[in-house]
N, C-alpha and C positions, 0 to 999 in steps of 0.2 A: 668087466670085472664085477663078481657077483658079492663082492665085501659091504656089507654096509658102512658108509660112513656118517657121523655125527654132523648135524650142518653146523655145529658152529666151526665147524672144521674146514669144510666146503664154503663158508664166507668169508674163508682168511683170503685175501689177494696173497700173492706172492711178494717178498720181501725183496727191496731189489740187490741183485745178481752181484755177486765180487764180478767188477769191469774186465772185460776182455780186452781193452784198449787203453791208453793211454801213459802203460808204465814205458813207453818205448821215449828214446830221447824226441824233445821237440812241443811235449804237452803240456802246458800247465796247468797241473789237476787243482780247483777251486770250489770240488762238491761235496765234498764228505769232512768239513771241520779236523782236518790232519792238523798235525805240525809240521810245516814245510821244512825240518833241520833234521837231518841223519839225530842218533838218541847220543846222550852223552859216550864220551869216550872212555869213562868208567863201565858204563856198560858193555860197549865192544869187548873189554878190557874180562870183564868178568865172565862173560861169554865166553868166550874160546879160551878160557879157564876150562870152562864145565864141558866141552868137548867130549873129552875122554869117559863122563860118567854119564853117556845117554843109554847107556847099555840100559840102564837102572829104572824104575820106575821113582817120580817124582819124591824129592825130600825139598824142606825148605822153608814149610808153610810157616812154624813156628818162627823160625827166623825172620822172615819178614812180618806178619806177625806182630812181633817186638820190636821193628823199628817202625811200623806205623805208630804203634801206641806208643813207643818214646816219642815220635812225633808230633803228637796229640796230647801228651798226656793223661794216658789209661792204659789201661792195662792189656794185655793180648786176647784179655775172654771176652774183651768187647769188639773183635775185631771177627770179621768173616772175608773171604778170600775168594773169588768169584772167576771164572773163564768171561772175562769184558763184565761190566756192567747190567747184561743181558741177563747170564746167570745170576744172577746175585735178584734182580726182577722174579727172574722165576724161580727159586729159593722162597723169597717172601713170601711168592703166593701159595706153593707149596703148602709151607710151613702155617699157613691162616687155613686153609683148608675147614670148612665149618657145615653140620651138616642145614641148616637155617639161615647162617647168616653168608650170602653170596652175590655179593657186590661189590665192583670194583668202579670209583669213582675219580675220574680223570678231565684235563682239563681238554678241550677242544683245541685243537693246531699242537697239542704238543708231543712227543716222542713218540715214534710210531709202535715200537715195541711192546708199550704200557698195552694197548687192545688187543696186538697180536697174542701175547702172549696169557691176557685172560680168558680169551676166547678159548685159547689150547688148553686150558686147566677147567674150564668149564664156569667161568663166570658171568653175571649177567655184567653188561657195562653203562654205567651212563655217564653221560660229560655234559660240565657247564662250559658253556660261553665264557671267552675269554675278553675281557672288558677293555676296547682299545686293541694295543699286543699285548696286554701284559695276564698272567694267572689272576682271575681273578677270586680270590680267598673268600669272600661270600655266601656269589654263585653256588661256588663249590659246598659251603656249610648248609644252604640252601637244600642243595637236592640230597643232602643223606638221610638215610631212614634206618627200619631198626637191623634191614637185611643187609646193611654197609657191612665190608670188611676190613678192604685196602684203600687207603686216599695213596695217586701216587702226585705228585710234586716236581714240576722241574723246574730248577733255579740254579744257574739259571736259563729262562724256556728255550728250548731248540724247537722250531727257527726264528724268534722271534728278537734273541738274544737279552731281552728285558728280565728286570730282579721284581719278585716281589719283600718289600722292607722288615726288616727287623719289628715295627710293632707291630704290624697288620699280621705277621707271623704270630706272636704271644698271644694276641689276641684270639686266635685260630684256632692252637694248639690248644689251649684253654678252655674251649666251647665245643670240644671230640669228645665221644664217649669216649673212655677208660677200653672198651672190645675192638676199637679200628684201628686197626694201624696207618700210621701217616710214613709214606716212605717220600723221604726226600731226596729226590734224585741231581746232585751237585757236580753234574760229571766236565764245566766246563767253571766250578768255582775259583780255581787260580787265579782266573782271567781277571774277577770281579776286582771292580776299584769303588765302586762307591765304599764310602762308609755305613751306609744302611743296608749291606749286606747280612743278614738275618746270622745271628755266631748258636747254629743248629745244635751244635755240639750241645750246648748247657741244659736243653731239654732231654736227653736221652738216658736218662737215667729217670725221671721222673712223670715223663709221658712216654706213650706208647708210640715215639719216634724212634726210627731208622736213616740214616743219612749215605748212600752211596758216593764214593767218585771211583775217581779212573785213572790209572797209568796211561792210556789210550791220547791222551788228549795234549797238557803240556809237558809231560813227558816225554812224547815223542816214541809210545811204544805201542801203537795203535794193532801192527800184526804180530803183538805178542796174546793180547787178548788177555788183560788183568787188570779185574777191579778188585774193590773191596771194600764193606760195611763195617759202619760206626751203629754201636747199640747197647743195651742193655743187655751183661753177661746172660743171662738166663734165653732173652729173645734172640738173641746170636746164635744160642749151642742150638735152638731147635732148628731155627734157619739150615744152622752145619747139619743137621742130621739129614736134610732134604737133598743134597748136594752129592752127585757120582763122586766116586774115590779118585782120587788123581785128575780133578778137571781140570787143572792150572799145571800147565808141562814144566819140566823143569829150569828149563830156559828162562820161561816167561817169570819165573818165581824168585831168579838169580838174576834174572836182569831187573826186575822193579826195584828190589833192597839197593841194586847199585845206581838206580834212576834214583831215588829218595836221596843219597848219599849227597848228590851232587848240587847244591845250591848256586852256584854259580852259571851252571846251566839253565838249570830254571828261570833265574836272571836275564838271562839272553833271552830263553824264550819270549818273555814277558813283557821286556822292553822293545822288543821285535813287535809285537802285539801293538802295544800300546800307538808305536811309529805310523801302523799300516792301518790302527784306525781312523788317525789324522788325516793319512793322507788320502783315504776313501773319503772321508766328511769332505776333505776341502773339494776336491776332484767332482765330489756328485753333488756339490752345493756350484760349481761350477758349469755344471750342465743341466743342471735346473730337476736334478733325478732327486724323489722321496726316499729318503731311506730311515730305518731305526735305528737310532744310538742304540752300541749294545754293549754291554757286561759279558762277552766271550768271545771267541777268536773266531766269530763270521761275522757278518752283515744281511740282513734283511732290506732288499731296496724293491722299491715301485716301480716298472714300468708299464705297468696298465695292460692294455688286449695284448700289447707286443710280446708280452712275456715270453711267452712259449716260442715261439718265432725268432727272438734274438736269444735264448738259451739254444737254439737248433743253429742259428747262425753262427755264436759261438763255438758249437763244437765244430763248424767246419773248418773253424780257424784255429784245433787244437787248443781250444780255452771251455775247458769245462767248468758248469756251474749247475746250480740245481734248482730244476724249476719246481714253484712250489704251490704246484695245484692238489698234488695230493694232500697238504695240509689245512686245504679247501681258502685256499690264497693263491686263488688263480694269476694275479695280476703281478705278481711280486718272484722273483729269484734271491735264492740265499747264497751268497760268496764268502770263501772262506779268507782269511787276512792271512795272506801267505810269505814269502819274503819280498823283498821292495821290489825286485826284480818282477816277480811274477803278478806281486799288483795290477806294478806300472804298465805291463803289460795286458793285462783285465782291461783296465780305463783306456788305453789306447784303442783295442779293438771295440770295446761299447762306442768310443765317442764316433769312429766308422761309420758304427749301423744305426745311431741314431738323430 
């Protein structure tokens, strides 16, 4: 091929593959932070409702829309509507687009997305060191300069599952130039129990914050592919402008309004969550295995050189998990908290191999 390509293009690695294995009965999949529960029955429900009108190109957006921001309280112009959380990433950067200021500042091990997708837009990138597991907010004010554009943020971190707190944030947000955008990316905040979970909303109106989550996650709508941003009406409509027409299918757009609806589901998810983190803590304090307390529905644990080795033994035994060298944490696997059944099944066949 005689095309030229750009190398920041030719440096992307490839993103990894929707699996060819595992949807068959027998697997229990523990690598991709799912929600191990079919989506609420209101969604079923509204879904094959909307059957009859896929003839149609997507309607909706408004509607849901209005029930995030009743949910929230704010209004619809502060809301943007995203195909996954991805979209909504590349909207941001999009929309900062500057022809001087071209940097994008991110923290080390966390979401693989945040590089991929600046490198595609043509940013330079640099990352701070993460202090421990956790973001750390410093480092990161540390290395900005005056060609910063985007800080992005994940809280809380995937895969390290750790929060950074409510003052260390104020204090952060505070000491940004007025021209960078801080995107905070909360696509696993449901999960959070602490109380010093940073309440992100109150700055977005008054700093050049953005806050993403996800239906993807404890909604349980992960292959609908719908996020959606919290913002300042003005920094939103330019975001919408960067955005193809009809990203979010109609499906996906009529099943989140009726996932939102549902608080008793959410309930379940949550207290599901909560059960299977116990029972990871006692189980790997039982076999003498390190792992992270975390604020989201995985686990970060240590197993040293074995890592990769018993992530490969695992999938012989149809127990997938994910090793987590590419986040340059060679020594550690991140398992997702799934139902009790599939746990107990994780710890069974770790306690085997080690």
């Amino acid at each position: 091929m005689k095309l030229s390509i750009d190398d920041k293009i030719k440096q992307i690695s490839y993103y990894p593959k929707a699996m060819m294995y595992g949807f068959e009965d027998g697997w229990t999949i523990l690598s991709s932070n799912e929600n191990p529960f079919p989506p609420s029955q209101r969604v079923f429900s509204a879904v094959l409702d909307a059957i009859p009108s896929m003839s149609r190109y997507p309607g909706g957006e408004a509607e849901l829309k209005t029930a995030i921001a009743a949910s929230y309280k704010i209004t619809p112009e502060q809301v943007a509507i995203g195909n996954g959380s991805n979209e909504l990433i590349e909207m941001s950067l999009k929309a900062m687009k500057h022809e001087t200021k071209n940097t994008v500042v991110i923290s080390e091990s966390s979401f693989a997305f945040y590089h991929i997708a600046a490198q595609i837009y043509g940013y330079e990138i640099k990352k701070a060191p993460i202090k421990g597991m956790n973001v750390d907010l410093k480092a990161l004010r540390d290395i900005i300069d005056e060609k910063t554009r985007v800080i992005f943020l994940n809280n809380p971190l995937n895969p390290t599952g750790t929060i950074f707190e409510e003052r260390e944030f104020d204090d952060f947000v505070r000491s940004i130039p007025d021209d960078i955008l801080i995107v905070v990316d909360e696509a696993y905040a449901e999960f959070a129990e602490s109380e010093a979970f940073p309440k992100s909303l109150k700055y977005m109106d008054d700093f050049p914050v953005v806050i993403f989550r996800t239906f993807s996650k404890a909604y349980g709508l992960a292959g609908l592919r719908v996020g959606y941003g919290l913002g300042e009406k003005s920094l939103m409509s330019f975001m919408e402008r960067t955005k193809q027409p009809f990203s979010v299918n109609m499906v996906a757009l009529i099943a989140a309004r009726a996932a939102l609806s549902d608080n008793d589901y959410l309930k379940k998810v949550l207290d599901n969550n909560k059960k299977g983190k116990e029972y990871y803590y006692d189980a790997l304090k039982r076999l003498n295995i390190e792992y992270v307390p975390t604020e989201a529905n995985f686990l970060l644990m240590k197993l040293g050189p074995r890592a990769e080795a018993i992530t490969k033994k695992l999938f012989d035994k149809r127990v997938l998990v994910r090793f987590m060298a590419a986040y340059g944490l060679p020594d550690y696997i991140r398992v997702t908290i799934g139902t009790m059944e599939e746990n107990t099944r994780f710890i069974e066949a770790l306690k085997k191999l080690i």
